[in-house]
MILO-212837 format. One line per field, with one value per residue (C-alpha): residue in three letters; x, y, z. Coordinates in steps of 0.1 Angstrom, whole numbers. Last residue first. Example, Ala and Ser with C-alpha at 12.3 -4.5 7.8 and 13.67 -1.06 7.14 Angstrom:
REM MILO-212837
residu <- (SER/ALA);
east <- (137/123);
north <- (-11/-45);
up <- (71/78);
***
This chain:
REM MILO-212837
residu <- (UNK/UNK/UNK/UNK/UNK/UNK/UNK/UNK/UNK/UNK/UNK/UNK/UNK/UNK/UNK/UNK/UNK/UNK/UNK/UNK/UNK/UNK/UNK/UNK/UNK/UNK/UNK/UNK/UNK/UNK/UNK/UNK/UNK/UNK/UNK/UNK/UNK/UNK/UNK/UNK/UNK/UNK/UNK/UNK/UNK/UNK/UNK/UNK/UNK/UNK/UNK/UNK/UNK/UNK/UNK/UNK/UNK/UNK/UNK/UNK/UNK/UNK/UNK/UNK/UNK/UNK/UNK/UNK/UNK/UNK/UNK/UNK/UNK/UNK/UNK/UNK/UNK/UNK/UNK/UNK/UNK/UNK/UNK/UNK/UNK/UNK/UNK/UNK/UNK/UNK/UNK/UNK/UNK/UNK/UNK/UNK/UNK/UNK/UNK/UNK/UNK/UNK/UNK/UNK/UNK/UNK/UNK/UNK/UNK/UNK/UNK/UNK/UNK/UNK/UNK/UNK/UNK/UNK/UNK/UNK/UNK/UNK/UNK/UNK/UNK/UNK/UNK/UNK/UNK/UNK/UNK/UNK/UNK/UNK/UNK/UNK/UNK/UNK/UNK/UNK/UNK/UNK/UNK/UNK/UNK/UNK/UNK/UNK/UNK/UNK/UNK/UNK/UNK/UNK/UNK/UNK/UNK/UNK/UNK/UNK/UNK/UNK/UNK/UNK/UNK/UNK/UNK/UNK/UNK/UNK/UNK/UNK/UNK/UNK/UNK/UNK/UNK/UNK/UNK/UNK/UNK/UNK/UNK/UNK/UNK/UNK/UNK/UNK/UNK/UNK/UNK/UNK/UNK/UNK/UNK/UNK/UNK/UNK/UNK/UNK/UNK/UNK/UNK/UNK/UNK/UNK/UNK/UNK/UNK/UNK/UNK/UNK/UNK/UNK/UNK/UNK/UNK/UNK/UNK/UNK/UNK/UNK/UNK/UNK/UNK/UNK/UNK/UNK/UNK/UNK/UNK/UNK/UNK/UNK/UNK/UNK/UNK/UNK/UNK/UNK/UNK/UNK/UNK/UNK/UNK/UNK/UNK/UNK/UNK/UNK/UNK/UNK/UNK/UNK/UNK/UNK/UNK/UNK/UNK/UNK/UNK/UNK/UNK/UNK/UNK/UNK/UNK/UNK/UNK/UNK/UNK/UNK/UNK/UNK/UNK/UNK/UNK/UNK/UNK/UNK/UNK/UNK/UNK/UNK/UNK/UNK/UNK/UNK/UNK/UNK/UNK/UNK/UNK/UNK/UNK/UNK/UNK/UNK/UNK/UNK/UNK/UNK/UNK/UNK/UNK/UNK/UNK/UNK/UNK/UNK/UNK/UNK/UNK/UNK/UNK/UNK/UNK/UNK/UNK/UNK/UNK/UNK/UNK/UNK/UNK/UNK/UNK/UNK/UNK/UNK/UNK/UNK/UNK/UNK/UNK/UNK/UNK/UNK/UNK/UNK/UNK/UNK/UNK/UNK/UNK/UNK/UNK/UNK/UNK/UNK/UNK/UNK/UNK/UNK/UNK/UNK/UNK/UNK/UNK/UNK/UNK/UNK/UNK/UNK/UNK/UNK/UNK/UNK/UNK/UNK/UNK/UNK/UNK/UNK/UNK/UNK/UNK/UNK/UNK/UNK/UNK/UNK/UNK/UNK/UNK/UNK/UNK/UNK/UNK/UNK/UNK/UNK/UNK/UNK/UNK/UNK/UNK/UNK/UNK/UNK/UNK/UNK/UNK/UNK/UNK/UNK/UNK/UNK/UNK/UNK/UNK/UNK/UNK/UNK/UNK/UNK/UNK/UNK/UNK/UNK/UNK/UNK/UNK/UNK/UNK/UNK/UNK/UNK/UNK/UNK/UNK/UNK/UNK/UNK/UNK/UNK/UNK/UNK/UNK/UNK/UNK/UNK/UNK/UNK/UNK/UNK/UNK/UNK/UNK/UNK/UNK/UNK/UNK/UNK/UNK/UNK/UNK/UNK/UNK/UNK/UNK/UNK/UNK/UNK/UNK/UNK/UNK/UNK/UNK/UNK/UNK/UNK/UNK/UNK/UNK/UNK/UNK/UNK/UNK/UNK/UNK/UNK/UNK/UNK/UNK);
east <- (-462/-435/-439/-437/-404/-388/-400/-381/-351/-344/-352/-324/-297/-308/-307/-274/-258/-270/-250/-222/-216/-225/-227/-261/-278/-316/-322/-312/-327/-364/-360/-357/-387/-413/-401/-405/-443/-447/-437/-462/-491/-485/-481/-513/-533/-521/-558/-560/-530/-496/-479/-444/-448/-459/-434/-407/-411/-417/-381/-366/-382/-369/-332/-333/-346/-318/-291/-303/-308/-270/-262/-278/-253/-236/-265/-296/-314/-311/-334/-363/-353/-356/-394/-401/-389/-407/-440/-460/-438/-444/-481/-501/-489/-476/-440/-451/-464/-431/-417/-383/-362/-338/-332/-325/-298/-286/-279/-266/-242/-233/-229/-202/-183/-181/-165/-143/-133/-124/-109/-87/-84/-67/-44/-33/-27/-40/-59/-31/-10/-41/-44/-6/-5/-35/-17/12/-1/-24/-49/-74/-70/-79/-76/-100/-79/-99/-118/-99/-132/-130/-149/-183/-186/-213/-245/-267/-256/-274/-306/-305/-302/-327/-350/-342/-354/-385/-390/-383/-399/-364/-349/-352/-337/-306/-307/-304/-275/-257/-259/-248/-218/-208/-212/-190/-196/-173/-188/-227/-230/-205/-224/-259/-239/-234/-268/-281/-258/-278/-313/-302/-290/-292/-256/-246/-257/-240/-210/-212/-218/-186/-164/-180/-172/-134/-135/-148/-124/-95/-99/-111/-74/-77/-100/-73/-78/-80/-117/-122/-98/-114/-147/-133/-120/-153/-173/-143/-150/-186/-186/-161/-169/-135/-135/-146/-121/-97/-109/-111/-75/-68/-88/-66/-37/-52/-37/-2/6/20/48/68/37/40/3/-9/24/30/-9/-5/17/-5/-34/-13/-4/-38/-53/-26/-52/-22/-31/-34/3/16/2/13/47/47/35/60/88/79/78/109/124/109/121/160/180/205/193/205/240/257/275/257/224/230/241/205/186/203/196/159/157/175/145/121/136/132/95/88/110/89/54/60/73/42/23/33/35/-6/-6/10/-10/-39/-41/-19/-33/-63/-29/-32/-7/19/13/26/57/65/57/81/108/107/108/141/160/148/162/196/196/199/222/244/239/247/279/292/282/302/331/349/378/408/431/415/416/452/454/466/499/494/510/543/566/583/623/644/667/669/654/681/688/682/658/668/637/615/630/625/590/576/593/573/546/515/473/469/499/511/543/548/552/578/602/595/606/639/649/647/665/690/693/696/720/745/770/808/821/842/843/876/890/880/895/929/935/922/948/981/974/972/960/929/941/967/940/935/956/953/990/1005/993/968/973/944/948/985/985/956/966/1002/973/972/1007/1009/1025/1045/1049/1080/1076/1079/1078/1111/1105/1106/1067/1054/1042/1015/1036/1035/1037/1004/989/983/969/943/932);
north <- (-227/-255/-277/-248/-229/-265/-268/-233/-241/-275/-258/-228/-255/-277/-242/-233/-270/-271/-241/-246/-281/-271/-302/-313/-277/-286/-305/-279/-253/-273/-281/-245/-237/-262/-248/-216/-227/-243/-215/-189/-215/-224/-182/-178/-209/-198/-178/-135/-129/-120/-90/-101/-137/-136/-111/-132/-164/-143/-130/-164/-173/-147/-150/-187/-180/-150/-176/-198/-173/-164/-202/-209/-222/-188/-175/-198/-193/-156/-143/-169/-155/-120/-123/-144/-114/-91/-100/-129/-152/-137/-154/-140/-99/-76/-86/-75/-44/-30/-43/-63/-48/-34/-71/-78/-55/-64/-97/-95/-72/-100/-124/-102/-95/-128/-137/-111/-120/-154/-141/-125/-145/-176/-147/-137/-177/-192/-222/-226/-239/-257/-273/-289/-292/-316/-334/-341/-352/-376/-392/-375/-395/-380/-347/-316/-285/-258/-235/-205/-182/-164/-132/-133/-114/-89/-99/-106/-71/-53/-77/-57/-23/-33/-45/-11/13/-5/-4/34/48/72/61/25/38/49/15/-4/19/16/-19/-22/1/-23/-52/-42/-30/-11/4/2/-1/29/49/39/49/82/90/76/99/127/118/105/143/139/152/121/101/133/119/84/94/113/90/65/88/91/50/48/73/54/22/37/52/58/82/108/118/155/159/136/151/182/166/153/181/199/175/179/214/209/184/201/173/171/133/149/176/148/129/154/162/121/127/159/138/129/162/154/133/164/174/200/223/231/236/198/189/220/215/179/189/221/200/170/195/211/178/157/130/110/86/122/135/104/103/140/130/101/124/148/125/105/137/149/119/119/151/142/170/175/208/217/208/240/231/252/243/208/211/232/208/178/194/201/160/156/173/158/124/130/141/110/88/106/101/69/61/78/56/26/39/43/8/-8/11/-2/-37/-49/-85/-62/-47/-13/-2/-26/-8/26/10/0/29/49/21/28/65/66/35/66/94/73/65/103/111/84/97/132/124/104/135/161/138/120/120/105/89/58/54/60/30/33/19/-4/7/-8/-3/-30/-23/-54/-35/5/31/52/87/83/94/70/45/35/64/90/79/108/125/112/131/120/127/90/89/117/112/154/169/155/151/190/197/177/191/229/218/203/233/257/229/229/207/212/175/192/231/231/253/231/203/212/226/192/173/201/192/156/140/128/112/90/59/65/32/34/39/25/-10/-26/-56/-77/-104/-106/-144/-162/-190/-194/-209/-241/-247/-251/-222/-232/-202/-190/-157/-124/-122/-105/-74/-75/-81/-49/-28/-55/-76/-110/-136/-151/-183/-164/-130/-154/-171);
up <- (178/189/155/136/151/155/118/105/127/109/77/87/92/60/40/53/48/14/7/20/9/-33/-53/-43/-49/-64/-33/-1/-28/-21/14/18/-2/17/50/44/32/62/83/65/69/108/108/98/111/145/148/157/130/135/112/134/125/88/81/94/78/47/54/67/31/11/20/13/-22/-29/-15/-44/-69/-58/-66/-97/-120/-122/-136/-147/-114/-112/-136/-117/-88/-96/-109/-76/-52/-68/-61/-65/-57/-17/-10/13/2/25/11/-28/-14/-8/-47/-44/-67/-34/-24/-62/-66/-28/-37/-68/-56/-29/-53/-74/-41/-29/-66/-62/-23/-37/-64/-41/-25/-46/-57/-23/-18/14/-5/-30/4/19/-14/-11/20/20/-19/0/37/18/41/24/-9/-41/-33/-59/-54/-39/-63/-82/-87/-123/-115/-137/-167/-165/-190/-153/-141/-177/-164/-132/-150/-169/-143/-121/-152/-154/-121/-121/-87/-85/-60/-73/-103/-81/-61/-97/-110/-82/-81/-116/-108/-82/-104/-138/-168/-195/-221/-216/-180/-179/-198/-182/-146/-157/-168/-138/-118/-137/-129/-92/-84/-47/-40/-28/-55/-77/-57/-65/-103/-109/-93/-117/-147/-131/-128/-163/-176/-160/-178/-213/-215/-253/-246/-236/-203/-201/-203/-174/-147/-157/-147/-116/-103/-104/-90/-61/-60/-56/-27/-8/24/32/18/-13/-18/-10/-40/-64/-56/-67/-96/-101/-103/-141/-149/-142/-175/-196/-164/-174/-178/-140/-131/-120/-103/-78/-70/-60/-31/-21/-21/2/26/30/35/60/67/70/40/21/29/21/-13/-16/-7/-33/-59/-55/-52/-85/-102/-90/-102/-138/-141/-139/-139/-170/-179/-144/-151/-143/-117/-92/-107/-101/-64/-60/-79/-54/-24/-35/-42/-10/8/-13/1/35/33/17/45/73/58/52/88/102/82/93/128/121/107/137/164/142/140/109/93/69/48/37/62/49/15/33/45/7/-4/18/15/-24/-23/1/-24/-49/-30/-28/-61/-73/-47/-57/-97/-86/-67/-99/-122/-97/-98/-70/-56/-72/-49/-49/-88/-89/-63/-31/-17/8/39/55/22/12/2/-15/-34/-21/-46/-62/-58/-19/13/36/46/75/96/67/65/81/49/26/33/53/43/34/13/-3/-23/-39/-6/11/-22/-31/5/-3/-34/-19/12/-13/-33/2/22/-8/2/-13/-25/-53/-53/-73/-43/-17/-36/-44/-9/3/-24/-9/29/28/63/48/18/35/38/0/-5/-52/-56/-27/-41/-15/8/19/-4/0/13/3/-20/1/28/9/8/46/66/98/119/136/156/152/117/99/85/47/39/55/78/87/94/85/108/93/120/153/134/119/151);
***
């Protein structure tokens, strides 16, 4: 112990020690290290009368509780942090002049950035993006409704969900004018958003048979001057009009929806012009839809207005009219059909995954389901050239059916003159059988004559699988049919 080894006093160094130590030369280093000169021991301080006289008179080492209350409340409520002063912290940390060494703090501080809220111009651009994340999932849903692989629970919900997000999003687009006008920053709105909601709502509104709605919609686009491009909407009014049976309002749409497209849009004037010709078809004015149909044969053709054309002149007992028409289908451009890829080896699980891949593309058919659509045209063009005596007649070339044919067989390498041949025979087959005659030398005749011609476009097609296969099938019918009468 240390008090064991010194004998010295405390009181000091001439009183004798109590008892005899034996102090090594090494511990002479240390002795009088704790002793302090009378001058600077302030142990006597307290207990002197005259120095704490002195000092509550100069003031010195007073408190003032109402500058230091003051100084403290101002230190509480400047540090903020998370909605708590600084003085909950007070337990963590003494409240002093000098920050203590070493000190964490128990919460992250937050940034500068943090603590500023945000601006009128960043809350506008999040509700701006919002409303169009909103528009983009309502078109989306209503494309899945378009789609032939949805039954029609699916498609309806579809819908339902379209409707819902569109209606959703003009509501935030009106919340968003009004927070714009009370800041002053409505010259700054966006009017390429409200457009986009507008017409997305109508959209929605029409898909859900929503008629009124979707007028009313389409109305607040067409008459606000704003918006220069909103007339051609009026094709899509003219449309409703129609589907509600408005036949004369929606003529009506569509012509103003033709004067105000600028002729450099030849696209959409041809499908306004052949808006305008399907429903003077329905209205019974064939004369004037033919007018329409002419123009659009003679800019812009295409197969379904060339069918339209030809049953229109039928209408009308023009089969000069009709042949024109037809031969103005024949000068269309065909659809580019994307055929299978050609395999070297069958066996090949690379090369068979490979075509059965490009076989199920959307683009693969769609050309398909062009090329389809282009033969069947054809089709039904000649079908409706066919002359109504020409199938009373003994022998069928003769009438129509041969002239069309013949116009068909060096298009598209023959392949919808084809089908048109094998229609015509099961139809002359069939004529012959229902007329019936009082001998079975009629309808022998008739079915050897089918028989002839489908042997005949089974041979002039090789190359084509499909085809050959139908007209071997229907000439193995035809002679059961002859062999058993």
């Amino acid at each position: 112990m240390l008090g064991s080894r010194y004998g010295m006093s405390r009181h000091g160094a001439d009183k004798p020690p109590r008892t005899a130590t034996v102090i090594d030369d090494e511990d002479e280093l240390y002795t009088g290290f704790n002793d302090v000169s009378p001058a600077l021991d302030t142990r006597s301080l307290r207990e002197d009368q005259a120095f704490q006289q002195t000092l509550r008179t100069a003031g010195i080492g007073r408190q003032v509780p109402s500058r230091m209350g003051t100084g403290m409340f101002r230190l509480g409520t400047v540090s903020v942090r998370g909605g708590q002063s600084r003085a909950g912290t007070a337990a963590a940390r003494p409240v002093t002049a000098v920050r203590a060494a070493g000190y964490t703090s128990t919460r992250d501080t937050p940034s500068r950035e943090e603590k500023k809220e945000d601006s009128v111009e960043d809350k506008i651009k999040q509700m701006e993006s919002k409303i169009m994340t909103l528009v983009e999932e309502s078109c989306v849903l209503s494309a899945k409704s378009n789609s032939e692989e949805e039954n029609d629970s699916i498609r309806e919900q579809n819908l339902s969900q379209a409707l819902a997000k569109a209606q959703e999003a003009s509501t935030l687009e009106r919340q968003l004018i009004r927070m714009q006008e009370q800041s002053n920053l409505g010259d700054s709105h966006n009017l390429d958003l409200t457009f986009a909601v507008l017409c997305n709502l109508a959209d929605q509104y029409a898909l859900n048979e929503m008629y009124t709605e979707a007028l009313n919609t389409y109305q607040l686009l067409t008459r606000n001057k704003l918006f220069p491009h909103a007339n051609r909407l009026k094709v899509n009014m003219g449309n409703i009009y129609f589907k509600m049976g408005e036949h004369p309002k929606a003529l009506k749409l569509y012509r103003m929806a033709l004067d105000q497209t600028p002729t450099a849009e030849k696209d959409l004037r041809m499908k306004v012009m052949h808006n305008i010709g399907l429903l003077l078809v329905r209205m019974g004015k064939f004369r004037d839809a033919v007018t329409n149909f002419q123009h659009i044969m003679h800019e812009q053709g295409d197969f379904q207005t060339g069918l339209h054309l030809v049953l229109c002149s039928v209408a009308l007992d023009d089969a000069e009219g009709g042949k024109a028409a037809f031969h103005a289908m024949l000068d269309v451009e065909p659809p580019v059909y994307h055929h299978d890829i050609t395999i070297d080896d069958e066996n090949d699980a690379y090369e068979c995954v490979v075509r059965d891949v490009v076989r199920g593309d959307k683009l693969s058919r769609w050309s398909r389901a062009a090329a389809a659509l282009a033969e069947r045209c054809l089709a039904l063009a000649a079908a409706a050239l066919m002359r109504p005596h020409a199938r009373t007649q003994r022998d069928d070339d003769s009438g129509g059916t041969s002239w069309c044919v013949e116009a068909l067989r060096g298009y598209s390498g023959g392949v919808a003159g084809a089908r048109l041949e094998l229609g015509s025979a099961l139809a002359a087959l069939r004529g012959a059988a229902g007329a019936g005659s009082n001998s079975s030398a009629g309808p022998m005749a008739a079915g050897v004559r089918a028989l002839q011609r489908l042997k005949a476009v089974a041979r002039a097609h090789p190359n084509d699988r499909v085809l050959r296969a139908e007209a071997n099938a229907d000439a193995a019918f035809v002679a059961y049919a002859v062999i058993v009468i």
